[in-house]
C-alpha positions as CSV (number, residue, x, y, z in Angstrom):
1,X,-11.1,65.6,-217.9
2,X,-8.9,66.9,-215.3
3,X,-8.3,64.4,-212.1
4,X,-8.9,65.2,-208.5
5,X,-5.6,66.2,-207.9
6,X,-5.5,68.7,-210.9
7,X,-8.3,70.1,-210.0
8,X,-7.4,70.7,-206.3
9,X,-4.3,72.0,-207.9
10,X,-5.8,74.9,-210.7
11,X,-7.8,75.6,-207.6
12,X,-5.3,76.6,-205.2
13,X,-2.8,78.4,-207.7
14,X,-5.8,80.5,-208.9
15,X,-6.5,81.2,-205.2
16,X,-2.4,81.6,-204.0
17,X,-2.0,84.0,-207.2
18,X,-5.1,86.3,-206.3
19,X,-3.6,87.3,-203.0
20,X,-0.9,89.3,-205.0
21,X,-3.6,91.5,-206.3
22,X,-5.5,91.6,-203.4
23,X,-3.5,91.9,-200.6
24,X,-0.1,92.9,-202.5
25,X,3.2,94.5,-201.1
26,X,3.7,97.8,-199.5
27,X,7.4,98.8,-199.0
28,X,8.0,99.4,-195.2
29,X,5.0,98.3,-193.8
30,X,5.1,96.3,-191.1
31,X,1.2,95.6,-190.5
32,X,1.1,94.7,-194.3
33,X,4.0,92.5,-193.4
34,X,2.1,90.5,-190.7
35,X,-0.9,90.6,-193.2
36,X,1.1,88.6,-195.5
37,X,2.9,86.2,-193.5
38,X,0.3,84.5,-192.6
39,X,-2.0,84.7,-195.2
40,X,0.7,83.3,-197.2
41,X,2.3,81.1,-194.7
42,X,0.5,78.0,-196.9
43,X,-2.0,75.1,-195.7
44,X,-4.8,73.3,-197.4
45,X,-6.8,76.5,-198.7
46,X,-10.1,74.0,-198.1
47,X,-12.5,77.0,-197.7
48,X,-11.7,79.2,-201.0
49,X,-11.5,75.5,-202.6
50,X,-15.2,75.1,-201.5
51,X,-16.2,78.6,-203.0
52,X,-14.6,78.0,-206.3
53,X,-15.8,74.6,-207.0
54,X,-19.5,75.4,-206.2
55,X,-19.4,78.2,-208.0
56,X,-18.3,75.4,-211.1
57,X,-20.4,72.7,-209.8
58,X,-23.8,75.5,-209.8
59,X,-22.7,76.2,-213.3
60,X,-20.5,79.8,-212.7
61,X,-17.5,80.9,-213.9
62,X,-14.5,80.1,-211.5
63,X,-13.1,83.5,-212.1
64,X,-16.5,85.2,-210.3
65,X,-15.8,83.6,-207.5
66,X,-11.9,84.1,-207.1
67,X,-13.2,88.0,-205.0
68,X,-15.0,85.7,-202.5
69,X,-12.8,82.8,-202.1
70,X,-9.6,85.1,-201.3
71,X,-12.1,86.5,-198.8
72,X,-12.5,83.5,-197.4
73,X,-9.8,82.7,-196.6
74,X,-8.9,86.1,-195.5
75,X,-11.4,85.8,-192.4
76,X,-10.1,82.1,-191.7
77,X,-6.4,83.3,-191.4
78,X,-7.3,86.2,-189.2
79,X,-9.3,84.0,-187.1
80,X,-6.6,81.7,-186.7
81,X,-3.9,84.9,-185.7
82,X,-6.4,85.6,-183.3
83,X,-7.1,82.4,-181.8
84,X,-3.3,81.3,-181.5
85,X,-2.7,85.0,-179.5
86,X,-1.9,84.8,-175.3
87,X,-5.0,85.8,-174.5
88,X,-7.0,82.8,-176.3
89,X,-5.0,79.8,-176.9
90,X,-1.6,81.0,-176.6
91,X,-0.1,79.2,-179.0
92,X,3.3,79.6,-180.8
93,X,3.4,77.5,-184.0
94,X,0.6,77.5,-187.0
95,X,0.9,76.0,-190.4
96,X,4.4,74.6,-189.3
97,X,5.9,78.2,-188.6
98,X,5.4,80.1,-185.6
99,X,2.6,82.0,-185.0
100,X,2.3,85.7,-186.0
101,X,2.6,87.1,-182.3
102,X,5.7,85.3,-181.9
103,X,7.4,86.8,-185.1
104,X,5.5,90.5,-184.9
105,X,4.2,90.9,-181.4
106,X,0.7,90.4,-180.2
107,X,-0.2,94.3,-180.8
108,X,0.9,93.9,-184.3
109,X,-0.6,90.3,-184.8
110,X,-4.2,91.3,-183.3
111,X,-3.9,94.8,-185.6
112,X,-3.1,92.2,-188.4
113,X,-6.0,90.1,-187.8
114,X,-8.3,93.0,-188.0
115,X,-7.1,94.3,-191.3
116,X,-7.1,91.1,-192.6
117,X,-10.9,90.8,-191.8
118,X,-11.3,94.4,-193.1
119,X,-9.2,93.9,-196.5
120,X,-11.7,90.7,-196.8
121,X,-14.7,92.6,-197.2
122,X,-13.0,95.9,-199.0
123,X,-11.9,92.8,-201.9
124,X,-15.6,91.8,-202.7
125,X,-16.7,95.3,-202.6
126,X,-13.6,96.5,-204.5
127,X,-13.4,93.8,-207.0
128,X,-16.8,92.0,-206.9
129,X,-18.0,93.8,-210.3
130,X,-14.9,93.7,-212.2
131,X,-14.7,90.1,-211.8
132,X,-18.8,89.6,-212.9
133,X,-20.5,89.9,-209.6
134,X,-23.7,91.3,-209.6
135,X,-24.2,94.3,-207.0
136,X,-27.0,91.6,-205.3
137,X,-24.3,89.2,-205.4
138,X,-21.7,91.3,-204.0
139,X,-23.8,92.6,-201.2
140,X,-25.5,89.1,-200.7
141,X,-21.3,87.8,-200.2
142,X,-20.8,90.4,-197.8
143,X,-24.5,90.1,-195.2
144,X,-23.1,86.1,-195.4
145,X,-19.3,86.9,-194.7
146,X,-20.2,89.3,-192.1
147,X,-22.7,86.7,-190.4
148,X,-20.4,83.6,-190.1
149,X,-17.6,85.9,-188.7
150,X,-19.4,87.7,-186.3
151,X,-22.1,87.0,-184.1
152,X,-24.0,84.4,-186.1
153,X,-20.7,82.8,-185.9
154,X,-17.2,82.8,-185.1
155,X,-17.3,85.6,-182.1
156,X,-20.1,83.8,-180.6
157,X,-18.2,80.3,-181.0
158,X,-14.6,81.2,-179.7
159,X,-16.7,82.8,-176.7
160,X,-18.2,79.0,-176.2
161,X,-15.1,77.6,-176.7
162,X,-13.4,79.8,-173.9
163,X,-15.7,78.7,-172.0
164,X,-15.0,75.0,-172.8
165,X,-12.7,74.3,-169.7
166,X,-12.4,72.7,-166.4
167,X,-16.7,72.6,-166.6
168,X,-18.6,69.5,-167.7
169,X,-20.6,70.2,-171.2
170,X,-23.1,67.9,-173.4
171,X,-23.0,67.3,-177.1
172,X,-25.7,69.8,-178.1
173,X,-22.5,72.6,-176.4
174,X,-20.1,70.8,-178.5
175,X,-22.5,70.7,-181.8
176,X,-23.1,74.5,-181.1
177,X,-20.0,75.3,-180.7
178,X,-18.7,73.4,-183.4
179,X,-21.3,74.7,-185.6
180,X,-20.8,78.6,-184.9
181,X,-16.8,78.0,-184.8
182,X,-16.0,76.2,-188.2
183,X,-19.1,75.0,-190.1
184,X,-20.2,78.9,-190.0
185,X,-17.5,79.6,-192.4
186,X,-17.3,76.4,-194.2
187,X,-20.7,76.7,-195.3
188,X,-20.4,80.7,-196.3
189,X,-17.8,79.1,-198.4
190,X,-20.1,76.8,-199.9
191,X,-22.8,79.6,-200.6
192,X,-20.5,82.0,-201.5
193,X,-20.0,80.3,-204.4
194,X,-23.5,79.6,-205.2
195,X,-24.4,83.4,-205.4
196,X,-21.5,83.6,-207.7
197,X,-22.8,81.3,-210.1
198,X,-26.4,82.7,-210.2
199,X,-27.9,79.6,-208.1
200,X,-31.2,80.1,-206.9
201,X,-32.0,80.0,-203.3
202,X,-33.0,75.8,-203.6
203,X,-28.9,75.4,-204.7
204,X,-27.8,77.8,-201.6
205,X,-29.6,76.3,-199.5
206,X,-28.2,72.8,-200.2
207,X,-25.2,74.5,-199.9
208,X,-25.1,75.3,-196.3
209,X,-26.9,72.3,-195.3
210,X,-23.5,70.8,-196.8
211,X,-21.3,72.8,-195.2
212,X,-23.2,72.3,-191.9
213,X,-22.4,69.0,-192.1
214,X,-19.1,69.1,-193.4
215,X,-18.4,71.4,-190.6
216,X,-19.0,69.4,-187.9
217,X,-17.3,65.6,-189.2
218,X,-14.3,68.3,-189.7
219,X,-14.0,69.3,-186.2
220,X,-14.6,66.0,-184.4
221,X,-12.1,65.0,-186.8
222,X,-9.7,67.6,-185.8
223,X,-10.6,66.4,-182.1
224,X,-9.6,63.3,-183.1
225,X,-5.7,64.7,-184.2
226,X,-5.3,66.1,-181.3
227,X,-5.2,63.3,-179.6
228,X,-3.4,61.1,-182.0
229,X,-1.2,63.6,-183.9
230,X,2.0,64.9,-183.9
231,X,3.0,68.7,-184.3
232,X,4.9,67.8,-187.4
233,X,2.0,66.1,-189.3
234,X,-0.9,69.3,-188.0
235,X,2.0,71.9,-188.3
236,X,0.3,73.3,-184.9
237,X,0.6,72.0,-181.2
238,X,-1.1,68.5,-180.9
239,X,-3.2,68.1,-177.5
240,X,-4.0,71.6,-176.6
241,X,-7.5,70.2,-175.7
242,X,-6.6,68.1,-173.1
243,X,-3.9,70.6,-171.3
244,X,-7.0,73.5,-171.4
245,X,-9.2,70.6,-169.9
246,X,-11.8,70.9,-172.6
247,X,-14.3,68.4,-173.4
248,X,-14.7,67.3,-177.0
249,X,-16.3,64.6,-178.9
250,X,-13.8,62.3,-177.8
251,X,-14.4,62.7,-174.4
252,X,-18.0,62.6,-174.9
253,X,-18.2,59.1,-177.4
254,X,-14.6,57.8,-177.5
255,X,-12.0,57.7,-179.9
256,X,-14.1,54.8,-182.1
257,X,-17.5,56.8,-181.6
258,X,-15.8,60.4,-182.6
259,X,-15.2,58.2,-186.1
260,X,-17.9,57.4,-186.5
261,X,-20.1,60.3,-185.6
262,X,-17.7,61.9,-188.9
263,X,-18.7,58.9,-191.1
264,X,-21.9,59.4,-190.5
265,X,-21.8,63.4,-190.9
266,X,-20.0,62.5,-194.2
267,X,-22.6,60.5,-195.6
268,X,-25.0,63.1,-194.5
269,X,-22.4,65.5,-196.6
270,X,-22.5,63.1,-199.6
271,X,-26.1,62.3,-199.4
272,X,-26.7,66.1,-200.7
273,X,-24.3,65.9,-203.3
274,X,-26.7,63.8,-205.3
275,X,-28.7,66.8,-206.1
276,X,-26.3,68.3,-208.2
277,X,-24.5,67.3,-211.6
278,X,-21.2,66.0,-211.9
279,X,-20.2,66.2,-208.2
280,X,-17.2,64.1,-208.4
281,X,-14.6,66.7,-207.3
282,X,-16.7,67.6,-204.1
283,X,-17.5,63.9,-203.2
284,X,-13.9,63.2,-203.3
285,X,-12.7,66.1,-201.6
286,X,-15.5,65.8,-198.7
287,X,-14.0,62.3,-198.3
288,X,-10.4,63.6,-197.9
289,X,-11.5,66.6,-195.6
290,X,-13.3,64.1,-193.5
291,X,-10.8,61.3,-193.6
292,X,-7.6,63.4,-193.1
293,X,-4.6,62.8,-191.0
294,X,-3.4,66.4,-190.9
């Protein structure tokens, strides 16, 4: 039996090698270029690790879920080239390199955010099939992909989050926008690889109630870096909350009441865990994700 770590490992190289087939080369082109750099610019690759091991842990195949996982993490990466761009956050280092604007200029770095989130979808209609999706399965990955990235999701989030500054807002803002911003696509990641395993609805819907919760204990978490971190150990700017005079958890509860507010969203992460077999991987890795320190 493999350990945690090997796991984590088989899981990311299947992931990292996929993007050569799915987002390869193209000689002289700039956009793919910008693409590329920061799909491939590294990082934890939580979200497509989520797909692949609930797609094992529902009892699939981790090769039908390697279309939606790359997807994943497709959507994530243009979110983040979108969110670090002048116009949002303005921020000039990601994943310990500087952002894409900085190294392609903010008309090629929003045009490469946007064909990331198009080469997302064209890779589970594209490959879906030839990998052993079903055609429900394949459009079933795309309705959810296109939900947690658009309105139902990340669009309407960063909007909230824009919004987030120099007003006074109460937890049930923060929990929305929390929820729309990051557990949107962490639980699509979850689901995504239920419907690649065949799980029926019962199993999906476990799923996202996971990822909900997930989702949230890793944002007040990451509220919690920004305060105590350094932009060595994130790889991005540390305290960009407080200079934009936005309100999070830890302004709301404190730095000892954010922790716990993610312990208890972590238990609440576990507790659904128990309706599955052999959850090991996911208990431990919801334990890291919750628990991190970068």
């Amino acid at each position: 039996m493999m350990t945690f770590d090997e796991r984590y490992s088989l899981y990311r190289t299947e992931i990292e090698n996929s993007f050569s087939r799915f987002l390869p080369e193209e000689k002289d082109n700039i956009l793919v270029d910008s693409m590329r750099y920061s799909l491939l610019a590294g990082g934890k690759r939580i979200r497509p690790i989520l797909t692949l091991a609930w797609c094992e842990l529902c009892g699939g195949v981790l090769k039908t879920a390697l279309p939606a996982a790359a997807a994943v993490e497709m959507i994530h990466t243009y979110s983040l080239i979108h969110d670090d761009l002048p116009c949002m956050d303005n921020d000039t280092l990601r994943r310990g390199r500087p952002t894409n604007h900085v190294v392609y200029g903010e008309y090629v770095a929003l045009l490469a955010g946007s064909g990331l989130y198009d080469k997302a979808l064209e890779t589970v209609l594209d490959f879906g099939k030839e990998y052993g999706l079903s055609d429900e399965g394949i459009l079933q990955s795309v309705k959810i992909l296109c939900s947690a990235s658009g309105l139902n999701g990340i669009l309407t989030g960063q909007v909230l989050d824009m919004k987030n500054s120099d007003r006074a807002v109460d937890r049930s803002y923060l929990e929305k926008v929390n929820d729309l911003k990051t557990a949107s696509m962490l639980s699509a990641s979850c689901v995504l690889g239920c419907i690649a395993a065949g799980a029926d609805p019962k199993l999906c819907a476990d799923a996202d109630a996971y990822g909900r919760a997930v989702g949230q204990a890793f944002q007040i978490r990451d509220d919690i870096l920004d305060v105590i971190s350094t932009s060595e150990a994130l790889g991005k700017t540390p305290g960009k909350d407080s200079d934009e005079n936005k309100t999070t958890f830890v302004d709301l509860l404190g730095m000892e009441g954010a922790q716990k507010e993610v312990e208890a969203l972590t238990e609440r992460a576990l507790s659904l865990l128990q309706n599955f077999p052999n959850p090991a991987f996911l208990r431990e890795l919801t334990l890291r994700m919750c628990g991190r320190e970068t």
